[in-house]
MINU-892925 format. One record per residue: residue in three letters; x, y, z of N, C-alpha, C, CB in turn. Coordinates in Angstrom, 3 decimals, padded with zeros to 6 digits. Glycine has a CB too. Layout:
BEGIN
r, n.east, n.north, n.up, ca.east, ca.north, ca.up, c.east, c.north, c.up, cb.east, cb.north, cb.up
ALA, X, Y, Z, X, Y, Z, X, Y, Z, X, Y, Z
...
END
This chain:
BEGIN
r, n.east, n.north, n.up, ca.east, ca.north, ca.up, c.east, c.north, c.up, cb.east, cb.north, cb.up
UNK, 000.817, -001.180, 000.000, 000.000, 000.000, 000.000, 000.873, 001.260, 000.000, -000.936, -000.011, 001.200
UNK, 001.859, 001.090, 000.615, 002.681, 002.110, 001.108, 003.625, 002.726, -000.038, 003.495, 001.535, 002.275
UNK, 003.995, 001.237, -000.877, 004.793, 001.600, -002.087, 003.830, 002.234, -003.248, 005.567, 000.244, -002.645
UNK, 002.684, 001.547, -003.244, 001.587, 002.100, -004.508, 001.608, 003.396, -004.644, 000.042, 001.816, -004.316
UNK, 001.073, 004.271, -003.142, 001.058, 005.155, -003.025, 002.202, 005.998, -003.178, 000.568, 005.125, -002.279
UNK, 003.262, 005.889, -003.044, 004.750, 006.440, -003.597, 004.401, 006.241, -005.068, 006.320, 005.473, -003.056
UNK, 004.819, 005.116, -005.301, 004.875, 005.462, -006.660, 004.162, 006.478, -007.841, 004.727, 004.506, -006.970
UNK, 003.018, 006.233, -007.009, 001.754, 006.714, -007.820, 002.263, 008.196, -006.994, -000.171, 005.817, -007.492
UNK, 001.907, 008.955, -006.260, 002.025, 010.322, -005.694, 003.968, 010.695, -005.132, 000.717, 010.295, -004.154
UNK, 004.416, 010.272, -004.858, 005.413, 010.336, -004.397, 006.422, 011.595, -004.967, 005.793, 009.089, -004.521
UNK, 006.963, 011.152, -006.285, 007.656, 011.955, -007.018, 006.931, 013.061, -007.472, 008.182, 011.320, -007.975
UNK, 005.315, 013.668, -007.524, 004.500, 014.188, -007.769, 005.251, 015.737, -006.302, 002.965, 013.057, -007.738
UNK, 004.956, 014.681, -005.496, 005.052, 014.888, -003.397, 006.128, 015.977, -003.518, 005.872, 013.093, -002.070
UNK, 007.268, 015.074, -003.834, 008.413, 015.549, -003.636, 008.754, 016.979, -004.604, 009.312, 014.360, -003.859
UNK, 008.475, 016.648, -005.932, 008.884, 018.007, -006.475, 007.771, 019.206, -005.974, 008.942, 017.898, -008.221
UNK, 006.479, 019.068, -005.370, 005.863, 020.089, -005.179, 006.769, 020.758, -003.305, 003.982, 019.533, -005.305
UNK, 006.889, 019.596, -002.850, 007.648, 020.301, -001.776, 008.975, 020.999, -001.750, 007.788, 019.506, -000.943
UNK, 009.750, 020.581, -003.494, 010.888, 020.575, -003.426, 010.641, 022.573, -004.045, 011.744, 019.090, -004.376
UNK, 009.626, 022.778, -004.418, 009.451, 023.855, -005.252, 008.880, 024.880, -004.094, 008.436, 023.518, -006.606
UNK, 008.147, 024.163, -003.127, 008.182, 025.511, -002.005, 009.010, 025.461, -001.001, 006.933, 025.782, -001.258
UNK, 009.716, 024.734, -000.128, 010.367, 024.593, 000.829, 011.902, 023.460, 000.127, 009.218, 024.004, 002.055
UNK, 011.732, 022.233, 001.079, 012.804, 021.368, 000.442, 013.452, 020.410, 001.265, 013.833, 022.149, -000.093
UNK, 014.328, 020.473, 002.044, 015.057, 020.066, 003.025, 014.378, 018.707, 003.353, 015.138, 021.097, 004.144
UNK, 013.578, 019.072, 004.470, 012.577, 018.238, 004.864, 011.999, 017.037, 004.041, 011.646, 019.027, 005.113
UNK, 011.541, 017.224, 003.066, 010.314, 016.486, 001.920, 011.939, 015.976, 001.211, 008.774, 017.933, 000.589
UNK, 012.904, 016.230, 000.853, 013.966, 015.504, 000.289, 015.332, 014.593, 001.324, 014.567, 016.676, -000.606
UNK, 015.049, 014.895, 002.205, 015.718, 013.975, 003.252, 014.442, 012.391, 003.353, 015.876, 015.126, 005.093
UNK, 013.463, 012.921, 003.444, 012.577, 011.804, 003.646, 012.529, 011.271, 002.401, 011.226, 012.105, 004.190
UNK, 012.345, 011.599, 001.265, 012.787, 010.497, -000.003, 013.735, 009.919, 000.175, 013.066, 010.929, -001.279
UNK, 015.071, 010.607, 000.486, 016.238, 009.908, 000.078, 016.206, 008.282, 001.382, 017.834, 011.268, 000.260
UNK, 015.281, 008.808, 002.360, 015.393, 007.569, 003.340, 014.429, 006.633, 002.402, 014.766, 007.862, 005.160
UNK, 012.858, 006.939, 001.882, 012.411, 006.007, 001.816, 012.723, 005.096, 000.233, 011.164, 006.395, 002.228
UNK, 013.791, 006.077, -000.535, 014.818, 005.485, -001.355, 015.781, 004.321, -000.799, 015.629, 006.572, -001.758
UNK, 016.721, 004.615, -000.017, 017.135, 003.559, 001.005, 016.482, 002.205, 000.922, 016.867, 004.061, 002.359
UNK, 014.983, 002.357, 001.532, 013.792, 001.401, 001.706, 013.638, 000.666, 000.398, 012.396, 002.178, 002.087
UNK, 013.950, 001.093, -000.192, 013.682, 000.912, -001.921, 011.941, 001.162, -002.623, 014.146, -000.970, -002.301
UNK, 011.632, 002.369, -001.596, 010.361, 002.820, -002.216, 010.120, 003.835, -003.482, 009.736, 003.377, -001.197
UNK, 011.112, 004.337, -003.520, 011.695, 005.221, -004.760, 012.983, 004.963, -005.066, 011.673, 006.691, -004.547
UNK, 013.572, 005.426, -006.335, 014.485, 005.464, -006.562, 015.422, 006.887, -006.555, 014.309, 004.844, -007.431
UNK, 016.679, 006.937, -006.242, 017.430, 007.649, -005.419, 017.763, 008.960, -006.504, 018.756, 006.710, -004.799
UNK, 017.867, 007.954, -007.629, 018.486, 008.995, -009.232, 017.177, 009.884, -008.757, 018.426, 008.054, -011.514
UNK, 016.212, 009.004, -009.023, 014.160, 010.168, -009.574, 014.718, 010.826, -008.190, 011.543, 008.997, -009.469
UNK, 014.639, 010.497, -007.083, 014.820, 011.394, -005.994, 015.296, 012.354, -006.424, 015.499, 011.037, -004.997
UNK, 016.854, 012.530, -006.376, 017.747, 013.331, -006.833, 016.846, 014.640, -007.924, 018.903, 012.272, -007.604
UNK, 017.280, 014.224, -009.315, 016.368, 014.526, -009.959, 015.419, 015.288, -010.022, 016.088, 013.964, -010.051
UNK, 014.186, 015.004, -009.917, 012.820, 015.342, -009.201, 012.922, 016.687, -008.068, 012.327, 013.863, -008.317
UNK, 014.150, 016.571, -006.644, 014.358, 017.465, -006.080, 015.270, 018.410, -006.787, 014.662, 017.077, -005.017
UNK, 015.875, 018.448, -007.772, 016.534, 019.869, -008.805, 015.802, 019.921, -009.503, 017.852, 019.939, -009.640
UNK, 014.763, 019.483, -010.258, 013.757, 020.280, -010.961, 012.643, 021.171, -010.433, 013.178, 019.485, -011.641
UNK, 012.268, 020.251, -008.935, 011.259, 021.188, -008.503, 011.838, 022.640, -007.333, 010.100, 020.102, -007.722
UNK, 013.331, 022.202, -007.282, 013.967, 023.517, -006.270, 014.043, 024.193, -007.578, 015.690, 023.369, -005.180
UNK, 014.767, 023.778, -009.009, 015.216, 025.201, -009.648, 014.069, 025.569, -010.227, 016.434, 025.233, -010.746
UNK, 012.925, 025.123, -010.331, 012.112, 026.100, -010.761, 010.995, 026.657, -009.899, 011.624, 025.667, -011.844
UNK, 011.082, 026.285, -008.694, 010.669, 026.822, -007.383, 011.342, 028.402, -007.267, 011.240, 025.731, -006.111
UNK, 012.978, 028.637, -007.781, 013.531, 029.312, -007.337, 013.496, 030.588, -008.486, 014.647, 028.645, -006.889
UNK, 013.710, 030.044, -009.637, 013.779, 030.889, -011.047, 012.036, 031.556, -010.771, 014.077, 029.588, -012.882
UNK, 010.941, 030.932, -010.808, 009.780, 031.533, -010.220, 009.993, 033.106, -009.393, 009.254, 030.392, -009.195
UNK, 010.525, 032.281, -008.402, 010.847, 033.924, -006.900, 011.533, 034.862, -007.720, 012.266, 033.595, -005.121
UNK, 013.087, 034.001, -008.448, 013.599, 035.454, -009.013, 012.826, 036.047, -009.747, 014.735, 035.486, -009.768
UNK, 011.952, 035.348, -011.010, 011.563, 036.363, -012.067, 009.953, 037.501, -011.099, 010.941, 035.114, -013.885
UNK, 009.871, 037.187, -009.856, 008.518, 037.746, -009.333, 009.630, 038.736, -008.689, 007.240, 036.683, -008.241
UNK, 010.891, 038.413, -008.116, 011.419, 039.437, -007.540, 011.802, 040.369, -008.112, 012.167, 039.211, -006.963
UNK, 012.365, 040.144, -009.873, 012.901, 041.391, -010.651, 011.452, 041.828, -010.956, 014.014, 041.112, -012.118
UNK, 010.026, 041.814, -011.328, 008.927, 042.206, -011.562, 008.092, 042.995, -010.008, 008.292, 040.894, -012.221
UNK, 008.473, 042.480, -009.615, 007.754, 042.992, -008.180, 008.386, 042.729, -007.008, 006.435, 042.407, -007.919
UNK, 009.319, 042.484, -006.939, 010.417, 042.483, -005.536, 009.946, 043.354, -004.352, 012.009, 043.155, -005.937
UNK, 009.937, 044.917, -004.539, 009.752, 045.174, -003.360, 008.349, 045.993, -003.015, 010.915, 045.804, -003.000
UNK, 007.229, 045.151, -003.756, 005.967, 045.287, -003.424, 005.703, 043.498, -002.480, 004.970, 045.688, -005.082
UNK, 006.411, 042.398, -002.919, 006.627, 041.117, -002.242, 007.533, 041.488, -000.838, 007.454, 040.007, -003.339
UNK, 007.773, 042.106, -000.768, 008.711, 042.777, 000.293, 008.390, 043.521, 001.498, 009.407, 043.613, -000.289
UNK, 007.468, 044.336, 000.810, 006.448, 045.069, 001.510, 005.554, 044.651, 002.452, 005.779, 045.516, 000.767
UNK, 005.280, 043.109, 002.092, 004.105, 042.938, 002.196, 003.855, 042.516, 004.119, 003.737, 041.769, 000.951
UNK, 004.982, 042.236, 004.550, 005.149, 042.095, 006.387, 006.960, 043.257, 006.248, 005.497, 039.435, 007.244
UNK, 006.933, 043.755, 007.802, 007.784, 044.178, 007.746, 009.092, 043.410, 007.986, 007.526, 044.996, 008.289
UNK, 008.782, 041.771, 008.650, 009.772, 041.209, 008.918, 010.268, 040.402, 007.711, 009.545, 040.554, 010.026
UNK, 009.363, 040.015, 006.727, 010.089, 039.976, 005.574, 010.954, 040.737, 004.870, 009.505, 039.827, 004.958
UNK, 010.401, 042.085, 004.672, 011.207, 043.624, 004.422, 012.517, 043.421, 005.104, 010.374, 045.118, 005.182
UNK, 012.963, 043.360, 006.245, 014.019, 042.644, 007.138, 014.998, 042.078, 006.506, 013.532, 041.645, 007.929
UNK, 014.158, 040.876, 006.516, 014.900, 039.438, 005.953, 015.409, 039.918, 004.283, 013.487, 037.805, 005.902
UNK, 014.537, 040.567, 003.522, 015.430, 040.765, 002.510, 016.061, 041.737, 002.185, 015.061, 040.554, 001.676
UNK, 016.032, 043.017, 003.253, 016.985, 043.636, 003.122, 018.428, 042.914, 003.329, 016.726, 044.603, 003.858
UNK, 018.278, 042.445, 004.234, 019.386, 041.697, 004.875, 020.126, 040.702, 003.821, 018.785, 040.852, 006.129
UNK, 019.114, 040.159, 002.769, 019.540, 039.232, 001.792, 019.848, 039.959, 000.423, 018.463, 038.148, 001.630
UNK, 019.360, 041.118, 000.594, 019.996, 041.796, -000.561, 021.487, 042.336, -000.433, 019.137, 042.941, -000.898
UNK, 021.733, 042.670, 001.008, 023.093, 043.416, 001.388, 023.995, 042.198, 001.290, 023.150, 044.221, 003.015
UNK, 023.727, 040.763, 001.136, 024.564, 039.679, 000.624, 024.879, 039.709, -000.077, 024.416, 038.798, 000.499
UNK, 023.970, 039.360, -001.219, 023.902, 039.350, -002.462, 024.626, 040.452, -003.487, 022.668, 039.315, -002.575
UNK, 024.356, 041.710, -002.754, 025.549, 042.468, -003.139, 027.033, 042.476, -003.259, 025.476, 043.144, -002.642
UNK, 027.181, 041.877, -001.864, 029.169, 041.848, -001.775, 029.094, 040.884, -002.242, 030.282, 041.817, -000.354
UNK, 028.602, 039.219, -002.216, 028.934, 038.421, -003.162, 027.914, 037.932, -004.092, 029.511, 037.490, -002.628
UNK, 027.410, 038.199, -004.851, 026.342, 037.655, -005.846, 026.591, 036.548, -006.273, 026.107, 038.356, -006.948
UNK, 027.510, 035.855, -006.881, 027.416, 034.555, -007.421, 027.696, 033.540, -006.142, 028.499, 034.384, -008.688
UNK, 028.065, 033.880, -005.124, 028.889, 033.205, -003.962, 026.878, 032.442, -003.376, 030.159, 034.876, -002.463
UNK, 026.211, 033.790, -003.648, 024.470, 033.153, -002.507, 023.916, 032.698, -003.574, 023.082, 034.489, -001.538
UNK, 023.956, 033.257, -005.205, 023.117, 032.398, -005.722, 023.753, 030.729, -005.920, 022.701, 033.101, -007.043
UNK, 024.751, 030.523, -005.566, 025.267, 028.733, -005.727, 024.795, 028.029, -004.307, 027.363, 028.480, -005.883
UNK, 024.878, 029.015, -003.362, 025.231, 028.718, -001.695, 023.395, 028.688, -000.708, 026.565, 030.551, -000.958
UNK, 022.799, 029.565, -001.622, 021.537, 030.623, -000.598, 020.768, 029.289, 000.052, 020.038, 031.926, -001.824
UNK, 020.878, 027.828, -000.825, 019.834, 027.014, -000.453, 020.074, 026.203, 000.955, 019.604, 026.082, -001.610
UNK, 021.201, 026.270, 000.875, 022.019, 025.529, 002.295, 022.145, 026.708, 003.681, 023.988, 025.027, 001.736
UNK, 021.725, 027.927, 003.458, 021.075, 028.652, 004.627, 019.907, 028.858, 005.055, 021.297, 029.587, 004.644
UNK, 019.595, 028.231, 006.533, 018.706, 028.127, 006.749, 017.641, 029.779, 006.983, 018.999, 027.188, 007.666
UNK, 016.526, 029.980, 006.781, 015.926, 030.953, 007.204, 016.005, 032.037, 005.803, 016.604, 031.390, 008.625
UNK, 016.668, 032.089, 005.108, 016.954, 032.842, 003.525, 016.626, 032.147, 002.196, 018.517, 033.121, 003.318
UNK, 016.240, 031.032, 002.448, 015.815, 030.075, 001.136, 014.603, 030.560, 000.479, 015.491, 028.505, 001.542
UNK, 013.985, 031.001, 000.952, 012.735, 031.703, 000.096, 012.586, 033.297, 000.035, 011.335, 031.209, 000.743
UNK, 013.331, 033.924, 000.896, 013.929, 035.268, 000.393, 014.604, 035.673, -000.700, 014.641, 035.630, 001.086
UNK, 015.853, 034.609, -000.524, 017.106, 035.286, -001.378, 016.587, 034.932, -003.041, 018.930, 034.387, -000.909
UNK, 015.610, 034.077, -003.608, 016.050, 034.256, -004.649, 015.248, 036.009, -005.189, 015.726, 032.786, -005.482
UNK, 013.942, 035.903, -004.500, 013.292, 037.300, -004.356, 014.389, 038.341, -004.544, 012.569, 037.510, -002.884
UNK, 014.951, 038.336, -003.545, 016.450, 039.057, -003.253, 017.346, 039.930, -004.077, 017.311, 038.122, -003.028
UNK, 017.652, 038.312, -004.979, 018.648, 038.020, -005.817, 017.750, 038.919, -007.512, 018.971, 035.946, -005.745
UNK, 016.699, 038.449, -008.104, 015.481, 038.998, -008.633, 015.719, 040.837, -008.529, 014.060, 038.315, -007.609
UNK, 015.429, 041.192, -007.637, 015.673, 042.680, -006.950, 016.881, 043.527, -007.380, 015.870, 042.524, -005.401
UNK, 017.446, 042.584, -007.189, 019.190, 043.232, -007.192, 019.835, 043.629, -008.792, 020.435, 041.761, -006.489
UNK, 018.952, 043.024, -009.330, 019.277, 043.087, -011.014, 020.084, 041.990, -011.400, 020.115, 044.434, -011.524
UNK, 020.468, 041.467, -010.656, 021.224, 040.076, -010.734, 021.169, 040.003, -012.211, 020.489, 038.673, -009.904
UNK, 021.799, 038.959, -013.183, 021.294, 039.083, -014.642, 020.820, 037.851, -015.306, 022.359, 039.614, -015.509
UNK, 019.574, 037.803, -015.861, 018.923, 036.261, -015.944, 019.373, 035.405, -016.010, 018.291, 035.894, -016.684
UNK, 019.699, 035.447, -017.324, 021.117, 034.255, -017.784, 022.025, 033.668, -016.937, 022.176, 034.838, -018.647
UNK, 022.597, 034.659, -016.453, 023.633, 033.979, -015.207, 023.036, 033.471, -014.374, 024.505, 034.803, -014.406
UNK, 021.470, 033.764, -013.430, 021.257, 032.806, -012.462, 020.270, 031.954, -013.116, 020.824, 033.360, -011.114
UNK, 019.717, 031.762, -014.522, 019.403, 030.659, -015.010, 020.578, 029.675, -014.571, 019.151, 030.818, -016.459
UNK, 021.993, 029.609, -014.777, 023.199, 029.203, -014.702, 023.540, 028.449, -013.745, 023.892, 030.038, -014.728
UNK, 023.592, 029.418, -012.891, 024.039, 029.407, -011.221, 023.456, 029.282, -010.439, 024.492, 030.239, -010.659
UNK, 021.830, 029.188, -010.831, 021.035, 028.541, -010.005, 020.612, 027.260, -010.313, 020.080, 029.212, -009.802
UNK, 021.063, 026.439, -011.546, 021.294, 025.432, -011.807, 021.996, 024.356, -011.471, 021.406, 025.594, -012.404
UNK, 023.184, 025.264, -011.449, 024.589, 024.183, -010.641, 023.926, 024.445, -009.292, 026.720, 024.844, -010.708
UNK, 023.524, 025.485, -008.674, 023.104, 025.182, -006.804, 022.199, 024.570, -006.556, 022.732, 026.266, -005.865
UNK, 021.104, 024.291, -007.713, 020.191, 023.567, -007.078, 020.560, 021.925, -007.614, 018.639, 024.192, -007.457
UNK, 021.570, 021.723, -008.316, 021.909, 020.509, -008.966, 022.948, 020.231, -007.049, 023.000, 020.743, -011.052
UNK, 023.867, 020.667, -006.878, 024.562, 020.299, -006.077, 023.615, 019.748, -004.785, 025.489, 021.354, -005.894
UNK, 022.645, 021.038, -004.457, 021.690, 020.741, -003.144, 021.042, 019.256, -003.289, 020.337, 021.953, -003.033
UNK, 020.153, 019.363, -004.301, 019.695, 018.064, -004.740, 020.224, 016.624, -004.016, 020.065, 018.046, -006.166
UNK, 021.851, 016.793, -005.198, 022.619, 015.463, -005.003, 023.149, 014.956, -003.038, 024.235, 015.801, -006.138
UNK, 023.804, 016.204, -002.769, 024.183, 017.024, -001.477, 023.160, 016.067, -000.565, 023.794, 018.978, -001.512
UNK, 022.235, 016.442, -000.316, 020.945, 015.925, 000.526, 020.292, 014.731, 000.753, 020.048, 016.427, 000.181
UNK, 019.717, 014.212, -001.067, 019.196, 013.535, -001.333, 020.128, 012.102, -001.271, 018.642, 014.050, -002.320
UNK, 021.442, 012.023, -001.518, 022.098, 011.109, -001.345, 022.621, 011.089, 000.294, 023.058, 011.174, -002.403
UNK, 023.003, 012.100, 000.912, 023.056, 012.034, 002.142, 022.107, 011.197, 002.929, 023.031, 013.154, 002.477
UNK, 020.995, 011.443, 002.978, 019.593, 010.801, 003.517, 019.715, 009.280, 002.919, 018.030, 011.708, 002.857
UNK, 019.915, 008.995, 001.790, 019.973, 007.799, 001.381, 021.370, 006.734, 001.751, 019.762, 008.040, 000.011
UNK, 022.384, 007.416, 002.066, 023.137, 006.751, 002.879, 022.857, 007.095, 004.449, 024.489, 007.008, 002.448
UNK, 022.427, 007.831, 005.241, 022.031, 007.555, 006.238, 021.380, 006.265, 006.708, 021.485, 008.366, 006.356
UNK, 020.180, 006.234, 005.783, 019.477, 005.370, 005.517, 020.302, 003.607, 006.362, 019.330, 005.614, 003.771
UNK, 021.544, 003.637, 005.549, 022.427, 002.615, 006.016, 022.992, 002.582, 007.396, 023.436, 002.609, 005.216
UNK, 023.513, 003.974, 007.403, 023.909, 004.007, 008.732, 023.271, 003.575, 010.122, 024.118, 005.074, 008.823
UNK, 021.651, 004.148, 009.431, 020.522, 003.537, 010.551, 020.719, 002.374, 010.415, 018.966, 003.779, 010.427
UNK, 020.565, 001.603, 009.592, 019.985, -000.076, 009.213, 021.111, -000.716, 010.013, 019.970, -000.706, 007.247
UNK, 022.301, -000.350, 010.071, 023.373, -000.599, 010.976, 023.261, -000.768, 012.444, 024.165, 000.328, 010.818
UNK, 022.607, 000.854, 012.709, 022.880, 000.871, 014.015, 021.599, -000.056, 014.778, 023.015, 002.479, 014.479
UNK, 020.642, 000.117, 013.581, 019.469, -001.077, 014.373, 019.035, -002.505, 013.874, 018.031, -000.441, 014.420
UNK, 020.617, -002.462, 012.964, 020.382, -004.375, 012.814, 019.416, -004.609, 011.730, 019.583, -005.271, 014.360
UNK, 018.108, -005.166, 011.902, 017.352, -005.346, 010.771, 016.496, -004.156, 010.986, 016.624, -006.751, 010.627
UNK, 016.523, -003.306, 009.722, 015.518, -001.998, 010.149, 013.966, -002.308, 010.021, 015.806, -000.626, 009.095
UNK, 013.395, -003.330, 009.095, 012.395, -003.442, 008.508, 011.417, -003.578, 009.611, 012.474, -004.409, 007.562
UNK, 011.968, -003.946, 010.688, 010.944, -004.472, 011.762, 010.383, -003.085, 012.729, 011.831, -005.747, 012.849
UNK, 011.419, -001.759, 012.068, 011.018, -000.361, 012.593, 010.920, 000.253, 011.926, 011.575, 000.288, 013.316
UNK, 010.653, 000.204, 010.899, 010.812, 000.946, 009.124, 009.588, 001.913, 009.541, 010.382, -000.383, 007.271
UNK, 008.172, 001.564, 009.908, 007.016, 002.150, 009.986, 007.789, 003.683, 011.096, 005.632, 000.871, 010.726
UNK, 007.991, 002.842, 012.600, 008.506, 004.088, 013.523, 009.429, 004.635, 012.847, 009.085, 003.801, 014.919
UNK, 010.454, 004.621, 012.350, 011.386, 005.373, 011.496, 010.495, 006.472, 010.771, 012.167, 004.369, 010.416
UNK, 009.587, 005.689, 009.845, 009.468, 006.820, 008.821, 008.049, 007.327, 009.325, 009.532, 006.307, 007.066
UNK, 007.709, 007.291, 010.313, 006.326, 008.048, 011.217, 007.660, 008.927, 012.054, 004.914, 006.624, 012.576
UNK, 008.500, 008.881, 012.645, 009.409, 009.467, 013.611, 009.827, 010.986, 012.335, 010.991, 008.068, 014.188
UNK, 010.133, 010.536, 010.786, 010.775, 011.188, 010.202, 009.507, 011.946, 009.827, 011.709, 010.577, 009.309
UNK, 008.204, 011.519, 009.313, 007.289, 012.272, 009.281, 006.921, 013.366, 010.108, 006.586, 011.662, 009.237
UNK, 007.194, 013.013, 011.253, 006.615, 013.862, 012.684, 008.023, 015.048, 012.529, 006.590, 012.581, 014.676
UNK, 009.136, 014.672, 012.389, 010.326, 015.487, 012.455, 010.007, 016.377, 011.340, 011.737, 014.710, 012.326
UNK, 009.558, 016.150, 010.283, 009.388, 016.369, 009.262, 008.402, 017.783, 009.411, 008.963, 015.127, 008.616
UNK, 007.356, 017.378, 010.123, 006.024, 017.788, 010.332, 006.503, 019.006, 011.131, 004.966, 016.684, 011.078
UNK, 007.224, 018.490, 012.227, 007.367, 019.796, 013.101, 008.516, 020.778, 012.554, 007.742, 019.377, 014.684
UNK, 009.556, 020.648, 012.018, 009.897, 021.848, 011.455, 009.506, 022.553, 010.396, 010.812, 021.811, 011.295
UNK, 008.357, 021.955, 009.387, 007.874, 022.851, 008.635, 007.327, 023.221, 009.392, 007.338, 022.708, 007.618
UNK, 006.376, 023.609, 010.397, 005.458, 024.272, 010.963, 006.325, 025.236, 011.936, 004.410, 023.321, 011.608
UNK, 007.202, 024.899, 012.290, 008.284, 025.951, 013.014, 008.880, 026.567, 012.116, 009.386, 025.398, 013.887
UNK, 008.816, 026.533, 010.736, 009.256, 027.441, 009.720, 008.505, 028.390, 009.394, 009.522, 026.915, 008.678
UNK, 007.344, 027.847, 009.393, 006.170, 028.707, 008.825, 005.558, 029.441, 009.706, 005.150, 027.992, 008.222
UNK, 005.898, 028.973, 011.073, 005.296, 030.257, 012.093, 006.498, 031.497, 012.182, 004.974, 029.571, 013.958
UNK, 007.811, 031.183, 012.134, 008.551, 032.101, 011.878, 008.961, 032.632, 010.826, 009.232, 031.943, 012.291
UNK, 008.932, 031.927, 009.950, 009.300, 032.866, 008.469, 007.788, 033.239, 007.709, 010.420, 031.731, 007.133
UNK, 007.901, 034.870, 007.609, 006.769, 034.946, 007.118, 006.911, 034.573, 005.354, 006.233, 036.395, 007.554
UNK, 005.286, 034.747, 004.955, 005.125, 034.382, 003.379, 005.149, 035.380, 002.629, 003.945, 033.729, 002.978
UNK, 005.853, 035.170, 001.140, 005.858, 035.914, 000.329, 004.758, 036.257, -000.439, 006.626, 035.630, -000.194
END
């Protein structure tokens, strides 16, 4: 039941989470890849298509309307001032890097958008960062995966608590994201 439903929704799952948030929703593939409920490549994959065009989205809304999206709470206004004064001293350094900081992942490409940044190049460079994050993560989680199966011998007999434990982990920091980071 468990695999049907992957298969059938899963990779669907993953790139829609991978296109608003990420972290979270691609650590838990790469485990239930491990499991051999997906496969690790589609994982992979699947999470750089739906981060880079999750992200190319924000920029092209940020060079069109950046700081009316900006406007819109003052603690966002904040957050991307703060991500624009990055992006300035190093521009190519956050658009390769921005996804692996926590709390700026859905600012900076806004940010980056704003700044005049220049399409082409973060068509580019947000390609290779979201190609690296992808691999970075998604294979991480999937060798974890082992490391667990190690440390608890035969995993299958906790596979359910594992991936209800990773759900719940899962569960609670998006919601601790979303009460603190406001929306664009």
């Amino acid at each position: 039941m468990l695999q049907q439903f992957l298969q059938d929704f899963g990779y669907f799952a993953l790139f829609l989470g991978t296109f608003f948030e990420g972290e979270t929703i691609l650590v838990l593939a790469g485990f239930l890849a491990f499991r051999g409920y997906m496969d690790i490549n589609a994982v992979v994959a699947t999470a750089f298509f739906g981060s880079y065009a999750g992200d190319q989205l924000w920029y092209y809304l940020g060079r069109k309307h950046g700081r009316k999206l900006l406007a819109r709470k003052p603690r966002l206004q904040l957050m991307g001032v703060k991500a624009l004064s990055y992006v300035q001293r190093h521009p190519d350094i956050w658009v390769l890097s921005f996804r692996f900081v926590y709390g700026l992942r859905t600012v900076m490409p806004v940010a980056i958008g704003l700044s005049g940044y220049p399409p082409l190049r973060y068509l580019l460079l947000n390609g290779i960062g979201a190609a690296v994050w992808a691999a970075a993560l998604g294979y991480a989680a999937f060798h974890f995966g082992a490391v667990l199966e190690g440390m608890l011998g035969n995993i299958k007999r906790y596979e359910l608590w594992v991936l209800g434990g990773l759900l719940l982990l899962g569960a609670i920091l998006w919601l601790r994201r979303r009460l603190k980071t406001p929306k664009l």
